[in-house]
N, C-alpha and C positions, 0 to 999 in steps of 0.2 A: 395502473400499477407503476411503480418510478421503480428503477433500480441505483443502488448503491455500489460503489467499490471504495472499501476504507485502503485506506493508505497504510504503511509500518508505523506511522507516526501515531494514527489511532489508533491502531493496537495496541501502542507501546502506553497512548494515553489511559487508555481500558483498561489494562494491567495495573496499572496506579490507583490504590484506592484511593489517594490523596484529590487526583485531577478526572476522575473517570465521572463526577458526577452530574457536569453538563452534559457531556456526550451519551454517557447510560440516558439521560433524560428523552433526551430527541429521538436516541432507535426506539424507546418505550412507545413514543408518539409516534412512528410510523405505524402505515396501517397496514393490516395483517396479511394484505395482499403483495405489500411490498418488499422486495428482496435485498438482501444486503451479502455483499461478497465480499473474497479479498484475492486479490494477485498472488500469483504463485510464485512472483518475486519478493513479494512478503514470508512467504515460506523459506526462501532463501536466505532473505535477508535475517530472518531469526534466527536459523539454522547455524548462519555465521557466527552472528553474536554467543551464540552457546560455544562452538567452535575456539574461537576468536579472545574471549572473556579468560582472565586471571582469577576475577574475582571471582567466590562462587555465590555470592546473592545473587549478583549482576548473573552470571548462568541460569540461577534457578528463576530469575523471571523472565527471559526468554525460553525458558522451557515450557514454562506456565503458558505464557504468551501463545507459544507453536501450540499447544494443546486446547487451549481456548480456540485459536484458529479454526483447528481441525472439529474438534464436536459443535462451533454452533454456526460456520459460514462455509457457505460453497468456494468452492478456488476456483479462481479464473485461470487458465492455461495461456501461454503464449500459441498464438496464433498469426499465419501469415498476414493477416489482415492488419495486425498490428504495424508491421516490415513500412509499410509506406507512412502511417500518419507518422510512427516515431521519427520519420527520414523528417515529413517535412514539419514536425512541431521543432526538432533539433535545430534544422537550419532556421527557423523563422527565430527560434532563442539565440541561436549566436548572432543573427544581424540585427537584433532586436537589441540587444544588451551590449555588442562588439564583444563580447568572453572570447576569452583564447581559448583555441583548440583542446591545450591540458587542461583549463579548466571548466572547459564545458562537459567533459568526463565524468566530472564530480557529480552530474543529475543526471548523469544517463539510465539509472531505476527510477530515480523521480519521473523522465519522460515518459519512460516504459509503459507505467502503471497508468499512466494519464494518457497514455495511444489506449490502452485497454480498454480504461473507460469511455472514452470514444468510440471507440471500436465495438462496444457494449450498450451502446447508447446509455451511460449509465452516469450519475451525479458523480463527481470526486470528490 
């Protein structure tokens, strides 16, 4: 059995009927023992954009989005276990790239979600 954790970004691809037809493709081909999740910073992060959005199309597909979430994938919770790999994926990405401080900020959900799946033993 492999496990999955999609990212906001596949979500947000999924949502698109335009770009969702590679990635529909590939979870169709996983096999039926296999699990697919998402981060409950995905949940956040849609949350925001509903929040956050002027516009209301841009609203109405992160609603869409948060609701697809919720009826067909398990949410992964934050977990202490996460607390250390996100410590040291962050530090190995700033001495790895040199990023400054404020802009290493910018990926701290990106890291998040990828301590998880780690943490998960799980595909990103």
């Amino acid at each position: 059995m492999a496990k999955y954790i999609l990212d906001t970004n596949m979500i947000s691809v999924l949502g698109s009927e335009v770009e969702a037809g590679t990635i529909t493709n590939r979870l169709y081909a996983l096999s039926d023992i296999d699990s697919i999740s998402v981060s409950i910073l995905t949940i956040y992060e849609e949350t925001y954009g509903i929040n956050n959005s002027n516009d209301e199309a841009r609203k109405l597909r992160f609603k869409k989005n948060l609701e697809f979430i919720k009826k067909y994938f398990q949410i992964i919770p934050l977990d202490l276990k996460e607390a250390e790999i996100y410590a040291e994926l962050k530090v190995a990405y700033k001495k790895h790239t040199g990023i400054t401080k404020k802009d290493a900020k910018k990926n701290d959900i990106d890291l998040l979600i990828a301590s998880s799946a780690i943490a998960e033993n799980a595909i990103l």
